[in-house]
C-alpha positions as CSV (number, residue, x, y, z in Angstrom):
1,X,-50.2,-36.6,-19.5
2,X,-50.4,-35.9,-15.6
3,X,-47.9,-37.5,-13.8
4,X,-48.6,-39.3,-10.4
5,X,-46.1,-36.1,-8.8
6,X,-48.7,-33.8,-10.7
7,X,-51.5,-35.0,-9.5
8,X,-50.4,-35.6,-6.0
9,X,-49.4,-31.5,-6.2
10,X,-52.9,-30.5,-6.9
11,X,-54.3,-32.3,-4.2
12,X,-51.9,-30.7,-1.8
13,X,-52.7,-26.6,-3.5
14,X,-56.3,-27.5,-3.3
15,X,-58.3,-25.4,-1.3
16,X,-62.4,-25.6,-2.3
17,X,-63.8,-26.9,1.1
18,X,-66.1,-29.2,-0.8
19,X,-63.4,-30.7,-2.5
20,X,-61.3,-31.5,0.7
21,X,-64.1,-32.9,2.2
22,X,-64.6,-35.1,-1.0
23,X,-60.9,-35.9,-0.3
24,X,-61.0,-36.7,3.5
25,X,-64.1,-39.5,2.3
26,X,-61.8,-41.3,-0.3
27,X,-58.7,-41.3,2.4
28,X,-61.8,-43.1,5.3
29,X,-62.5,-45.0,2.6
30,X,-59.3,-46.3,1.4
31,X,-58.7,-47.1,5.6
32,X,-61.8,-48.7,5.9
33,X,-61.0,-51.6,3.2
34,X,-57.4,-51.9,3.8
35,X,-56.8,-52.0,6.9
36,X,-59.4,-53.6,9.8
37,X,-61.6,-51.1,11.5
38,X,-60.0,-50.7,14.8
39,X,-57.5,-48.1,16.1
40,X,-54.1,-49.9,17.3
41,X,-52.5,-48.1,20.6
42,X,-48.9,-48.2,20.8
43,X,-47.4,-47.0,24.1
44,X,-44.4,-44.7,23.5
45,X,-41.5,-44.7,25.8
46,X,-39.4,-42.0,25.8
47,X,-36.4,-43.2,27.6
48,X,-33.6,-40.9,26.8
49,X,-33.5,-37.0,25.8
50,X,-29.7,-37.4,25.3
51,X,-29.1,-36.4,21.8
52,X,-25.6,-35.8,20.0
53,X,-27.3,-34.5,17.3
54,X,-27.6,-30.6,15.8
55,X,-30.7,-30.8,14.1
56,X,-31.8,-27.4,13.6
57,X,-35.6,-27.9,14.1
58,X,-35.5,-30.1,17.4
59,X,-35.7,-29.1,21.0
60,X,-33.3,-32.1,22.1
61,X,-30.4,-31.0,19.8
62,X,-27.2,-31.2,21.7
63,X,-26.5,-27.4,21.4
64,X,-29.4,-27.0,23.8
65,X,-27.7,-25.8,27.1
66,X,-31.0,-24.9,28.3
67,X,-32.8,-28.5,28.7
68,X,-32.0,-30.7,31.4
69,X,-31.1,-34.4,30.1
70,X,-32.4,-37.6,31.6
71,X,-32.2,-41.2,30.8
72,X,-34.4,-43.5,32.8
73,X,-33.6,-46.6,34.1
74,X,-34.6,-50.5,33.3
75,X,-36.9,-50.5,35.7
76,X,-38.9,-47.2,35.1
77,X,-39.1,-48.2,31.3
78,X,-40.2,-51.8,32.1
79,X,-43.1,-50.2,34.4
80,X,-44.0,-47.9,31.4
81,X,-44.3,-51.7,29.4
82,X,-46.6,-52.8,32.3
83,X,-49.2,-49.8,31.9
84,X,-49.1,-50.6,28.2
85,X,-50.1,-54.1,29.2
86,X,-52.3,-53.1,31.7
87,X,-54.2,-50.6,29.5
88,X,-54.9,-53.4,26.7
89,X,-52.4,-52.1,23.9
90,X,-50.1,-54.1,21.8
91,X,-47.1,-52.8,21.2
92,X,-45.0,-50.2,22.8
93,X,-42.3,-47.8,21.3
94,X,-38.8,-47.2,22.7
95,X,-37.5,-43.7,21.6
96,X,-34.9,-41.5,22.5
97,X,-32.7,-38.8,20.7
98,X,-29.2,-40.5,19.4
99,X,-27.9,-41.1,22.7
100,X,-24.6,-42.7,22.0
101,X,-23.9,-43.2,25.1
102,X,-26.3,-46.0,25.6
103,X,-25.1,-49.7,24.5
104,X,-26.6,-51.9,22.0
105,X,-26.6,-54.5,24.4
106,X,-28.4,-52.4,27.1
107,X,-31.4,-51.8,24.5
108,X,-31.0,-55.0,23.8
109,X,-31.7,-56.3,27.3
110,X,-34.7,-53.6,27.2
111,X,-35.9,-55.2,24.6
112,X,-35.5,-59.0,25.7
113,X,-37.1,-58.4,29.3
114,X,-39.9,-56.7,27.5
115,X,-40.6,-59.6,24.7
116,X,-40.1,-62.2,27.8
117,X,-42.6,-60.6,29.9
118,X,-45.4,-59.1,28.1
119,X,-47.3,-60.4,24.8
120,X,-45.9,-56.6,23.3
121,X,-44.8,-56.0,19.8
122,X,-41.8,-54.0,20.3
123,X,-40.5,-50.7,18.2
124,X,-37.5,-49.1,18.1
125,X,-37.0,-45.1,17.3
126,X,-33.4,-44.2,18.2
127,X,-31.9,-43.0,15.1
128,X,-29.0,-44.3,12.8
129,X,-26.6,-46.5,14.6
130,X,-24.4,-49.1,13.3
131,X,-25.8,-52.1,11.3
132,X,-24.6,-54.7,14.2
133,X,-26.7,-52.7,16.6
134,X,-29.9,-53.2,14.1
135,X,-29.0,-57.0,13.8
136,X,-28.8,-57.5,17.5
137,X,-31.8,-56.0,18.6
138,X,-34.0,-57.9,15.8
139,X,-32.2,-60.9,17.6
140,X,-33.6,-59.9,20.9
141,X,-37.0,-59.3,19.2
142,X,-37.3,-56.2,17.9
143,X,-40.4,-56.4,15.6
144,X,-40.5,-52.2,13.9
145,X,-38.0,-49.7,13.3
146,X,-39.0,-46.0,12.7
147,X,-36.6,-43.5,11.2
148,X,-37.9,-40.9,9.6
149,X,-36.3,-39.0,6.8
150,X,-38.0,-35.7,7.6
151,X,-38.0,-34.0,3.6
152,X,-36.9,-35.6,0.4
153,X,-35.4,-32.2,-0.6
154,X,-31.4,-32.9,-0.2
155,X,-30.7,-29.5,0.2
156,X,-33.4,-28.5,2.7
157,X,-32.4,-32.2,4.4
158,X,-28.8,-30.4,4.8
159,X,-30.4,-27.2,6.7
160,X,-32.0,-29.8,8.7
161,X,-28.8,-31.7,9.2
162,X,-25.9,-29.2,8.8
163,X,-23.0,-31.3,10.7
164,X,-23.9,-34.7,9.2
165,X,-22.2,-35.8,6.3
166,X,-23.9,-39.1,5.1
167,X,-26.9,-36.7,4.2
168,X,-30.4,-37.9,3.3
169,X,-29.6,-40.8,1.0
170,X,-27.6,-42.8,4.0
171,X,-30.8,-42.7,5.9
172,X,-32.8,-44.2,2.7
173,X,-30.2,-46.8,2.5
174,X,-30.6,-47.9,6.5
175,X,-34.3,-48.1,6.0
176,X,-33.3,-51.0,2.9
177,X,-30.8,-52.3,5.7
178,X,-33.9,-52.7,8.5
179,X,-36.1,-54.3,5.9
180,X,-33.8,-57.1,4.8
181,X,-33.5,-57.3,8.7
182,X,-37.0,-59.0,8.8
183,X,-38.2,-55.6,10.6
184,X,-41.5,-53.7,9.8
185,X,-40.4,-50.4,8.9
186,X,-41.5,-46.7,9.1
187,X,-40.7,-43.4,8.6
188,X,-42.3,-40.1,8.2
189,X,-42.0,-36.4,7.2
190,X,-42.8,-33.0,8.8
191,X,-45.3,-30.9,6.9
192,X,-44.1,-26.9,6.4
193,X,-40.6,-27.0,7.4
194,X,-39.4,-23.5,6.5
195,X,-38.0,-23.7,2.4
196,X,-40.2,-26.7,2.1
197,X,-41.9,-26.5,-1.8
198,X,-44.6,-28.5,-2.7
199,X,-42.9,-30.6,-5.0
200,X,-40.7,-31.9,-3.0
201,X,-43.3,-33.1,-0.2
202,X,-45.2,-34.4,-3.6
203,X,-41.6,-36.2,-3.6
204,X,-42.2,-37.1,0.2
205,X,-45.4,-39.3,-0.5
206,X,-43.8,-40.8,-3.8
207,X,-40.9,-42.1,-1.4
208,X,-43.2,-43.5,1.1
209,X,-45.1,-45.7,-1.7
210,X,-41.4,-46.6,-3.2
211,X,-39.8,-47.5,0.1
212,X,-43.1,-49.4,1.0
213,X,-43.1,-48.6,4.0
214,X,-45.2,-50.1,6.9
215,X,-45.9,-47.5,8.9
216,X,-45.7,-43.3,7.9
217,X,-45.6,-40.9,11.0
218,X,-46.8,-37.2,9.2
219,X,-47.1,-34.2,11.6
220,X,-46.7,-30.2,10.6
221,X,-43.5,-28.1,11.6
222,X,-43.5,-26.3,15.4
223,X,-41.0,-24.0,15.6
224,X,-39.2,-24.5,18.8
225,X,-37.2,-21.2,20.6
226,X,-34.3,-22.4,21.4
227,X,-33.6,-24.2,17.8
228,X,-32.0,-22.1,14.7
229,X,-35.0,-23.0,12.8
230,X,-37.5,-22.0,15.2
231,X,-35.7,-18.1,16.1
232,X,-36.0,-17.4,12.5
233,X,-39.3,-15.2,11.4
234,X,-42.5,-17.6,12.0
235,X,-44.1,-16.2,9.6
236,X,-42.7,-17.5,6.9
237,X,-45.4,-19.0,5.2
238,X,-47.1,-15.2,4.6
239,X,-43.7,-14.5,2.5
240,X,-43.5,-16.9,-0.6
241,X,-46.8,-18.9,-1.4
242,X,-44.4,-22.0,-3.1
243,X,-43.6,-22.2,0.8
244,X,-46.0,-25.3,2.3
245,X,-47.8,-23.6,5.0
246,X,-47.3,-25.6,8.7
247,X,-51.0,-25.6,9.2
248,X,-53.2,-28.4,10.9
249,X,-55.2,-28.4,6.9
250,X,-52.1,-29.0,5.2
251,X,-50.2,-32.0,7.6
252,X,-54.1,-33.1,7.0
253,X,-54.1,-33.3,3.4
254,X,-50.8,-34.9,3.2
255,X,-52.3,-37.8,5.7
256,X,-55.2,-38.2,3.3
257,X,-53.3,-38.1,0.1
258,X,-50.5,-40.9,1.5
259,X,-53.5,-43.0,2.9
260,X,-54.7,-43.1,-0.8
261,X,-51.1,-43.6,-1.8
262,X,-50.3,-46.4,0.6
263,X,-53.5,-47.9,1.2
264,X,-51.7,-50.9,3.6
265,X,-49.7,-48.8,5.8
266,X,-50.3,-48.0,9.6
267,X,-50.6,-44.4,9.6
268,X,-50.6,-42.7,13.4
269,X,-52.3,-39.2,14.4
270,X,-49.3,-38.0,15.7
271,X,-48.6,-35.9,18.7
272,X,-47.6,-32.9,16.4
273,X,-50.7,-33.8,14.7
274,X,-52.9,-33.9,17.8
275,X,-50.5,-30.6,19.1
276,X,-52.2,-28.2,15.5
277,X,-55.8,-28.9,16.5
278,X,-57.4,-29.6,20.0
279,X,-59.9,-31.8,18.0
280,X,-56.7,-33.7,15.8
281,X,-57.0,-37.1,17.3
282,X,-60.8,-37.7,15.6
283,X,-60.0,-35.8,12.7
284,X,-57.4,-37.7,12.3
285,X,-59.3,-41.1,12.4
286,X,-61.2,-39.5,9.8
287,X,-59.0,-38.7,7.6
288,X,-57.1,-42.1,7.0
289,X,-55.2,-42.7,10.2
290,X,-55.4,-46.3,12.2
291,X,-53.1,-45.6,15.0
292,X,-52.0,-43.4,17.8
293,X,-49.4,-43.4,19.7
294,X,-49.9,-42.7,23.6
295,X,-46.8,-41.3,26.0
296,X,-46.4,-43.6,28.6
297,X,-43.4,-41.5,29.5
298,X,-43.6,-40.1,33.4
299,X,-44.4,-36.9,33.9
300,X,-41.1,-36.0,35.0
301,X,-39.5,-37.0,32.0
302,X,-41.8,-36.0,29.5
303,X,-41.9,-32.4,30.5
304,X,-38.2,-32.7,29.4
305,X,-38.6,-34.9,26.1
306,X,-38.8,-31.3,24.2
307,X,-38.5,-31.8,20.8
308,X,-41.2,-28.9,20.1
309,X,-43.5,-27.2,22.0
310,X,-46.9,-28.7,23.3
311,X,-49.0,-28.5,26.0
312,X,-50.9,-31.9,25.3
313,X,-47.1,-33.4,26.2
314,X,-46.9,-32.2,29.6
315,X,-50.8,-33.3,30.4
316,X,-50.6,-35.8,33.6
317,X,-53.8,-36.7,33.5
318,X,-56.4,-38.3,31.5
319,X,-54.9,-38.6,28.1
320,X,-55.4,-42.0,27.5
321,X,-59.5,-41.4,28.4
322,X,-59.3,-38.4,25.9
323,X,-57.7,-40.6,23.0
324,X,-60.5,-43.4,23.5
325,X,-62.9,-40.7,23.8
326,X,-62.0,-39.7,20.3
327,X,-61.4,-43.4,19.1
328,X,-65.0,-44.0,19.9
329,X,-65.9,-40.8,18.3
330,X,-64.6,-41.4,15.2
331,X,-67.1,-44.8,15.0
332,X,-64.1,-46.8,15.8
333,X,-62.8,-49.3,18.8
334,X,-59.6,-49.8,20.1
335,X,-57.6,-52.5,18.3
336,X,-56.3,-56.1,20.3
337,X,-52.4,-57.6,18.9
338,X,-49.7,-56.1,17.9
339,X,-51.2,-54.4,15.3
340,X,-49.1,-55.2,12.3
341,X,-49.5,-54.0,8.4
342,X,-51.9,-56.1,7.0
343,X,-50.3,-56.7,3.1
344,X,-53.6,-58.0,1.2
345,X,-51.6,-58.6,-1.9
346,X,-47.8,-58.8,-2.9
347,X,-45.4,-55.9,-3.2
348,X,-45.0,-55.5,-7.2
């Protein structure tokens, strides 16, 4: 008999157009009766490019000598909140690399002035930090958490992560931590890392489902030059076909196949997402996503916030018309509230 893992891997090797288009209907399908019609806008802040990490894939990795660092005031981010606002969205996003160097209570403080000022659901994306750091900012009314575990694969986790020794399971456990919290809670994988089989991102969308998770952030690899990961040959994909390509079809497939998987979650068109195909943002919304996730960041900064390369980061000017250009598009409208997952039956 066919396991769940089986059947998930099919999906993700097939390739017969008419069946991927049979797939892409059952994914709009599944979105259109779990979740309400309308596309939620969250408005990411990306306050700090500070990083002590050395993650081999990311452009912010401390090791990068080459990237100027920044890490904007209470002020600048509390005018990124008011163009959120402004602009009708209901939540915004604070996320940084793991900038150590910035206090729990100054997030905090972020986080109250926010809440106290605007009707915003707020979310938090700064990486693993002490449990007392989670508590207090769910004290100061932090509503989401995202931390993504990037690949179920321990060993490709490890490349990933070679200087950090609590490995992929501590990040599993801190995503059980957030939810007994009281926080909604996401996470997310990238799509063709290099050594990425595809079993193991079969694994991926079985963990999403386990975990539960609220909201699932899915986006293909972009090598970055001045990471390990991204000087090694780009063609990888061409060399071993039990490699999962990094292509705009296959991050798609994997969007489609969790939406059927998790029918409840909020599922975003990522930036990498939007990044693989100048057309992502409605295919996206037509292939299970609900959400995107707008940079609210200034210019100044977001030039800098260089996790991989893309031109649509460094756009100044009319991204927010282009997403609700797409939004409308797609046959959808923009979404009012915070936006949070709707469960239409209990968690067995």
């Amino acid at each position: 008999m066919r396991t769940k893992k089986d059947m998930i891997g099919s999906w993700l090797l097939e390739d017969n157009r008419h069946h991927l288009e049979s797939l892409w209907k059952q994914a709009d399908d599944i979105r259109r009766e779990s979740t309400e019609s309308a596309v939620h806008l969250r408005g990411l802040i990306e306050f700090s490019n500070e990083c002590v990490r050395s993650c081999t894939y990311c452009g912010l990795r401390c090791q990068n000598r080459c990237l100027p660092r920044y890490r904007m005031t209470l002020p600048h981010i509390m005018a990124c909140a008011e163009i959120a606002h402004a602009k009708g969205y209901g939540s915004v996003v604070l996320q940084s690399g793991e900038d150590q160097r910035v206090s729990a209570e100054w997030i905090g403080e972020i986080i109250r002035q926010i809440k106290d000022t605007y009707p915003l659901a707020v979310t938090l994306s700064v990486g693993e930090r002490p449990v007392e750091d989670y508590r207090l900012w769910r004290e100061k009314g932090a509503d989401r958490y995202l931390l993504r575990f990037e690949t179920s694969d321990d060993t490709l986790y490890r490349r990933l992560h070679p200087h950090d020794r609590s490995g992929l399971r501590r990040r599993i456990e801190l995503l059980h931590v957030l939810r007994a919290l009281g926080y909604e809670i996401g996470s997310g994988n990238i799509v063709g890392l290099p050594g990425q089989s595809f079993m193991s991102l079969a694994e991926d969308i079985l963990i999403f489902s386990s975990l539960d998770l609220d909201m699932i952030g899915i986006g293909p690899y972009i090598p970055h030059p001045d990471t390990p990961l991204g000087r090694e040959d780009i063609d990888f994909c061409q060399k071993d076909n039990r490699q999962v390509p990094n292509s705009d079809i296959m991050a798609r497939k994997v969007l489609a196949i969790t939406r059927l998987v998790c029918p409840e979650a909020n599922i975003p068109v990522t930036t990498a997402f939007a990044t693989a195909n100048t057309n992502g943002y409605e295919i996206g919304l037509h292939t299970g996503a609900n959400v995107i996730m707008p940079a609210l960041t200034p210019p100044d900064y977001r030039k800098l916030y260089d996790i991989y390369p893309s031109p649509a980061r460094k756009m100044e000017e009319g991204v927010h018309e282009r997403i609700m250009t797409a939004i409308y598009a797609a046959g959808r409208k923009p979404g009012c509230g915070p936006g949070n997952r709707s469960r239409k039956s209990a968690v067995q």
